[in-house]
C-alpha positions as CSV (number, residue, x, y, z in Angstrom):
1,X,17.7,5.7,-9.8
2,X,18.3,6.6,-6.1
3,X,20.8,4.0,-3.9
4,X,19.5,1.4,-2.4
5,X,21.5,-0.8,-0.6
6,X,22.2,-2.8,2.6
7,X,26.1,-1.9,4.0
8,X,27.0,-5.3,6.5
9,X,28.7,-3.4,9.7
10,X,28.9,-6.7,11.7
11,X,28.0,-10.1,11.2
12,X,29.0,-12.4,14.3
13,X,26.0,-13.4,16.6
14,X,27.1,-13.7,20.5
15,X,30.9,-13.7,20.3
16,X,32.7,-11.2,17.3
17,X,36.0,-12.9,15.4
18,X,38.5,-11.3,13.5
19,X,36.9,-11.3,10.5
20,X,33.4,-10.8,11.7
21,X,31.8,-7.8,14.1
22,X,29.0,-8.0,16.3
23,X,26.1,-7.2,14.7
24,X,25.1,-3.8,12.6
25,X,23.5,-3.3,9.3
26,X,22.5,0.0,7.3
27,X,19.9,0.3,4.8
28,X,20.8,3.0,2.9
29,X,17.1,4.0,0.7
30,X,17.9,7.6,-1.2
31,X,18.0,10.1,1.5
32,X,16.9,7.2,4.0
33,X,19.6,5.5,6.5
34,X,17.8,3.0,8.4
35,X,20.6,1.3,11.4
36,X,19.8,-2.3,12.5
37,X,21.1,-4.1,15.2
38,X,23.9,-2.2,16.4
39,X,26.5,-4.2,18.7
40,X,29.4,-3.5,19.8
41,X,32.2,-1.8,17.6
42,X,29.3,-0.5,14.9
43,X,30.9,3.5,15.4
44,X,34.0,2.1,14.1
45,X,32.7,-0.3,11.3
46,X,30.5,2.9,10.1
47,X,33.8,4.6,9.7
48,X,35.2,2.1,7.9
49,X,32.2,2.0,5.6
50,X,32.6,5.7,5.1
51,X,29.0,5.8,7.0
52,X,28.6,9.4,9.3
53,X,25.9,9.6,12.2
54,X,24.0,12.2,9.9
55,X,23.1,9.3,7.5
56,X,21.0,7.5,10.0
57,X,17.2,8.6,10.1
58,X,16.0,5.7,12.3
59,X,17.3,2.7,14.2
60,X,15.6,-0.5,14.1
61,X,16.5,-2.8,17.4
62,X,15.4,-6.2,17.1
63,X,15.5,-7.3,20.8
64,X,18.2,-6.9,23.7
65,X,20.5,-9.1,23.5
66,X,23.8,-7.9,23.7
67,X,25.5,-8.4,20.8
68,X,22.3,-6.4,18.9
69,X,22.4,-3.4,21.0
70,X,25.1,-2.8,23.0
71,X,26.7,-0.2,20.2
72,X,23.5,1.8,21.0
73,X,25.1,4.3,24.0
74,X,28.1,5.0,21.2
75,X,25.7,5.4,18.3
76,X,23.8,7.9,20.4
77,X,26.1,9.6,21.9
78,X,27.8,10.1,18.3
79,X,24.9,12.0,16.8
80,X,24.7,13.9,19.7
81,X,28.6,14.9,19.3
82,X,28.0,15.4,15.4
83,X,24.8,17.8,16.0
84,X,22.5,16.0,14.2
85,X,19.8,18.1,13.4
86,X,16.9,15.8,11.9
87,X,14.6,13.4,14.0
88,X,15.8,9.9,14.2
89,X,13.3,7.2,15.0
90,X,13.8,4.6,17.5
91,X,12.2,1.5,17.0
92,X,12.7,-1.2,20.1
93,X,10.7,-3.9,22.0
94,X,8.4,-1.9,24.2
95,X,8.9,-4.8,27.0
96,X,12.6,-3.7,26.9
97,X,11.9,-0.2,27.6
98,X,14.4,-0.9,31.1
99,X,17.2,-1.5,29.0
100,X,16.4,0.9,26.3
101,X,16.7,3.3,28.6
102,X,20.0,2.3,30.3
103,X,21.6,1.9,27.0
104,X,20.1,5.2,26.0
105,X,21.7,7.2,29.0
106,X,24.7,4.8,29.3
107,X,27.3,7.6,30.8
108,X,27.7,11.2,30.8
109,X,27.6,12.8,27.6
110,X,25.9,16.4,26.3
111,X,22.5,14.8,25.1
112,X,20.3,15.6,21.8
113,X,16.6,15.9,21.5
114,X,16.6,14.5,18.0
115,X,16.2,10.3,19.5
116,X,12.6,9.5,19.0
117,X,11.6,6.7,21.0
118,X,8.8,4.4,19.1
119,X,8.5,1.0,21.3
120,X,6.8,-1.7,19.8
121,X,4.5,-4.0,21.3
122,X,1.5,-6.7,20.9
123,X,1.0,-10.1,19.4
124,X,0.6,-8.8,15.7
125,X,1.4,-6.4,13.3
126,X,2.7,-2.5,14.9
127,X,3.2,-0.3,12.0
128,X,5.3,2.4,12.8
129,X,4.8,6.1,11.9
130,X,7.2,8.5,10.5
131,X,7.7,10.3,7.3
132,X,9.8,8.1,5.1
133,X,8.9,6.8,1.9
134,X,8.1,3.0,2.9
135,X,6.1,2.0,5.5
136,X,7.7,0.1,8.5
137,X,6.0,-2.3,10.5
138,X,7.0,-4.7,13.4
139,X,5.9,-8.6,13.7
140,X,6.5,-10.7,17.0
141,X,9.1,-13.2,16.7
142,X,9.6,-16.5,18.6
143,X,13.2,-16.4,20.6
144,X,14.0,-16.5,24.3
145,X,13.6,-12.5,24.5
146,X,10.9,-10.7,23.1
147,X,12.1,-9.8,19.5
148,X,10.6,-8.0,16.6
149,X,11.1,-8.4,12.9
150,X,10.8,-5.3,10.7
151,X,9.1,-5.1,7.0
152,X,9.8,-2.2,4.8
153,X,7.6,-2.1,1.6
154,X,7.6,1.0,-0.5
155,X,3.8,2.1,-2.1
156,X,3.3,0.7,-5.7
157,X,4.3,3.0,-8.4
158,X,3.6,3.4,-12.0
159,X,5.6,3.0,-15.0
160,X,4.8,5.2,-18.1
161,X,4.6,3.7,-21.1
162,X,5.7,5.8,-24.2
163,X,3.7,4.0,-26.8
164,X,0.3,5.0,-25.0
165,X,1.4,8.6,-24.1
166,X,1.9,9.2,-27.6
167,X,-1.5,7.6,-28.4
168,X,-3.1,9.9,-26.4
169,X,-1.0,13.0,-27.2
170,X,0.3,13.5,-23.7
171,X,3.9,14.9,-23.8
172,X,6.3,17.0,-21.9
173,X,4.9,18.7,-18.6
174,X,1.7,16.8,-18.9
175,X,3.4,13.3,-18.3
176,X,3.9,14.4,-14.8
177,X,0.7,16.4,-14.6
178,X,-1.0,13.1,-15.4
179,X,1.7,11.2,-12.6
180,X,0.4,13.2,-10.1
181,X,-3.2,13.7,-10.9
182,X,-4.6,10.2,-12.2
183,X,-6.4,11.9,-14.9
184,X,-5.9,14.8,-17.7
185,X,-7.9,16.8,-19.9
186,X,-6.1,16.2,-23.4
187,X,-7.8,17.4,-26.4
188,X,-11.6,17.3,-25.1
189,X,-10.5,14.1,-23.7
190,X,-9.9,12.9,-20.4
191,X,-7.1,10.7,-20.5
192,X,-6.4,8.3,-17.0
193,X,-3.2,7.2,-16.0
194,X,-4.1,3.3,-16.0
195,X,-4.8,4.2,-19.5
196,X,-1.1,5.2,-20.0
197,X,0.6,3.1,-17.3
198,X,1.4,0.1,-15.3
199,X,1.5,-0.4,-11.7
200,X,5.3,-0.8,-11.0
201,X,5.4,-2.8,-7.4
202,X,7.2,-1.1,-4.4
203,X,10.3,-2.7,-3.1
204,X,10.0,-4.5,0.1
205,X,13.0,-5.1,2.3
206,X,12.9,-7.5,5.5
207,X,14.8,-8.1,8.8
208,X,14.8,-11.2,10.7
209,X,17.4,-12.0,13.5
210,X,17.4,-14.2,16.2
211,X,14.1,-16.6,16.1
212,X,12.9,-20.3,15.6
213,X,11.3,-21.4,12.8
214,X,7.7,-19.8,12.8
215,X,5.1,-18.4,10.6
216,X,5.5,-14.5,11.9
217,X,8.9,-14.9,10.3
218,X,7.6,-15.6,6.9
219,X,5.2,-13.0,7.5
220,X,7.9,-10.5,8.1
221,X,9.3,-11.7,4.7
222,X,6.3,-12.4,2.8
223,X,7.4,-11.2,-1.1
224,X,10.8,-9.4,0.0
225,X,12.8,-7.8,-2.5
226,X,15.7,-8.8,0.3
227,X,15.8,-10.8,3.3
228,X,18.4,-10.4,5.7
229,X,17.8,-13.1,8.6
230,X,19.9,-14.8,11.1
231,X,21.3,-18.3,10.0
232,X,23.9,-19.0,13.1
233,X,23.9,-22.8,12.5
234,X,24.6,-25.6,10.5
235,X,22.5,-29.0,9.9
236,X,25.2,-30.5,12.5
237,X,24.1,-28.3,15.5
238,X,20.2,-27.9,14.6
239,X,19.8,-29.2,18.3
240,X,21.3,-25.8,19.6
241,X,19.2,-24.0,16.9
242,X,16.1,-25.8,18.8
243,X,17.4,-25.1,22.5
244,X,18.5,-21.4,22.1
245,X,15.5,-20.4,19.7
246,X,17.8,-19.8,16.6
247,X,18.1,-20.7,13.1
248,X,20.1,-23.2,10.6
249,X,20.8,-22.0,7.4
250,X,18.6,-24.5,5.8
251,X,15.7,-23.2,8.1
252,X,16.5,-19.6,7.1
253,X,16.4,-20.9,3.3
254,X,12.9,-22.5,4.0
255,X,11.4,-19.5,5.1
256,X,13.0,-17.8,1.9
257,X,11.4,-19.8,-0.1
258,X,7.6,-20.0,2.1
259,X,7.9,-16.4,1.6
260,X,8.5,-15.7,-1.8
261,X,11.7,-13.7,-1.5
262,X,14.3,-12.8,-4.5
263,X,17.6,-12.5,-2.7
264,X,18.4,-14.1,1.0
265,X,21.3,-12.8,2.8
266,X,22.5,-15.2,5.0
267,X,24.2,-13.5,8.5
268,X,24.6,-13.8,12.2
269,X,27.1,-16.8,12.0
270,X,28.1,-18.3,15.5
271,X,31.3,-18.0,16.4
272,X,32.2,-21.8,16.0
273,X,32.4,-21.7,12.7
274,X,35.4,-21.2,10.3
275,X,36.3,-19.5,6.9
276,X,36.5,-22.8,5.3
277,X,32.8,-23.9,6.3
278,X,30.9,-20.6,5.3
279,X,29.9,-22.4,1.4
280,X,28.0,-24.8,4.0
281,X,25.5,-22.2,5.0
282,X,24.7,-20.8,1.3
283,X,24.6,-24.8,0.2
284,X,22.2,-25.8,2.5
285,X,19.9,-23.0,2.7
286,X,19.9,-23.4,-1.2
287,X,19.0,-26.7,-1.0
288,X,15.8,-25.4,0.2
289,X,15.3,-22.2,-1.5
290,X,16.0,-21.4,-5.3
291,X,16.9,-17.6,-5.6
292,X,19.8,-16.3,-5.0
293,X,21.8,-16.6,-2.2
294,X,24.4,-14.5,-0.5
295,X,26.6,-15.3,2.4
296,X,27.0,-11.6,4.6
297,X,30.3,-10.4,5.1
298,X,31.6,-7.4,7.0
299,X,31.5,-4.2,5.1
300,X,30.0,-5.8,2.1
301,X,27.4,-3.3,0.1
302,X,24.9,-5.3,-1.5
303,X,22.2,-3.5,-3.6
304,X,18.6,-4.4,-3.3
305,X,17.7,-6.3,-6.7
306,X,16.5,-4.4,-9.3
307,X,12.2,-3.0,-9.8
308,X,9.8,-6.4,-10.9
């Protein structure tokens, strides 16, 4: 099975430490490298990830804050130094198109043609076009900036079951004759692929950064395979959560759950924090959602969980 996994570049919010980056996170999906978020120092933490500009096909930018797009003049300038040759997509808040474009054109450097620009806009859903195998849409989320969440889901599949090929005599070339067609003439008999098959679900990945509590966020994470969402507070300082339009980790866990998700990864930690109080965040978001629960750390690979 092809790789499928999210690489943690940075995982700070407004201020990096020394054990955590500004914000960056690739989705690595087969031949797919999808870039979220990239602050400040992401070139180097790619690096260190073994990550090259050719592996990114399209960069998702949640909204302009600094510390989620101020790597973007280095990222693009580094795939214009490397020569990329395929299109990557760039998917940012349309209302930010000012700052796009500064961050886009930051200095002097020999410039590509590759950078597709794909703003997002509107109240609801803006579904993205390209030609990867997942769809990407965009949902409004509720901060002091305009902000976007992005939700990946992969096309339902089907998985072949042996037992029922051999019932109806379909073997060798014909099992993927009957993959790709629907339906094959076996014997006289027209044989249909529900007849041999069940639907195996697509994988669904979502991204949720800075926001307050609010349905579009569950939306943007309704049934994820994995979540990856902001969680820069504790219960103790749910007041600044509130003021600055943020989340707790108990807030990001209840959305987990409203959602449906499998695995929650926890990031975007505020700087106030120390080593000793990260179990806080993955106890109290657990206290509100059940699955599994993982606490991001820079330059940790964690896979998406395994097909339903």
């Amino acid at each position: 099975m092809s790789v499928r996994e999210l690489v943690i570049l940075g995982s700070s919010s407004a201020v990096p430490t020394r054990r955590r980056n500004h914000n960056g996170y690739f989705l690595r999906w087969a031949d797919q490298g999808v870039l979220f978020d990239p602050g400040e120092g992401t070139q180097r933490q790619m690096r260190l990830a073994g990550l090259a500009a050719s592996d990114i096909t399209r960069i998702c930018v949640t909204h302009f804050h600094g510390d989620h797009s101020l790597g973007l003049p280095g990222i693009v300038q580094h795939i214009a130094r490397d020569r990329v040759e395929h299109t990557v997509r760039a998917a940012y808040p349309a209302v930010g198109q000012e700052y796009w474009d500064r961050l886009r054109h930051a200095t002097s450097f020999h410039d590509t043609d590759v950078i597709v620009p794909q703003p997002v806009g509107g109240a609801g859903c803006c579904v993205l076009g390209g030609d990867e195998p997942f769809t990407i849409t965009a949902l409004p989320l509720r901060h002091s900036v305009p902000a976007y969440g992005y939700r990946l889901v992969e096309p339902d599949g089907w998985r072949m079951l042996p037992e029922r090929l051999e019932h109806f005599g379909v073997r060798g070339p014909d099992i993927s004759r009957l993959r790709s067609r629907g339906a094959l003439d076996v014997g006289g008999r027209t044989v249909r692929l529900e007849e041999c098959a069940v639907t195996r679900p697509g994988q669904v990945f979502a991204f949720v950064m800075d926001t307050g509590e609010c349905d579009q966020a569950v939306e943007t994470a309704r049934g994820a395979d994995m979540l990856v969402i902001e969680s820069t507070y504790l219960d103790t300082e749910e007041h600044l959560a509130v003021a600055y339009g943020h989340l707790t980790a108990r807030q990001a866990g209840r959305i987990a759950a409203r959602a449906g998700v499998r695995l929650l990864v926890l990031t975007h930690l505020s700087e106030r924090y120390e080593q000793e109080h990260e179990g806080a965040f993955v106890a109290q978001a657990g206290e509100e959602f059940d699955g599994e629960v993982v606490l991001a750390a820079d330059l940790d690979r964690i896979a998406l969980p395994a097909r339903r």
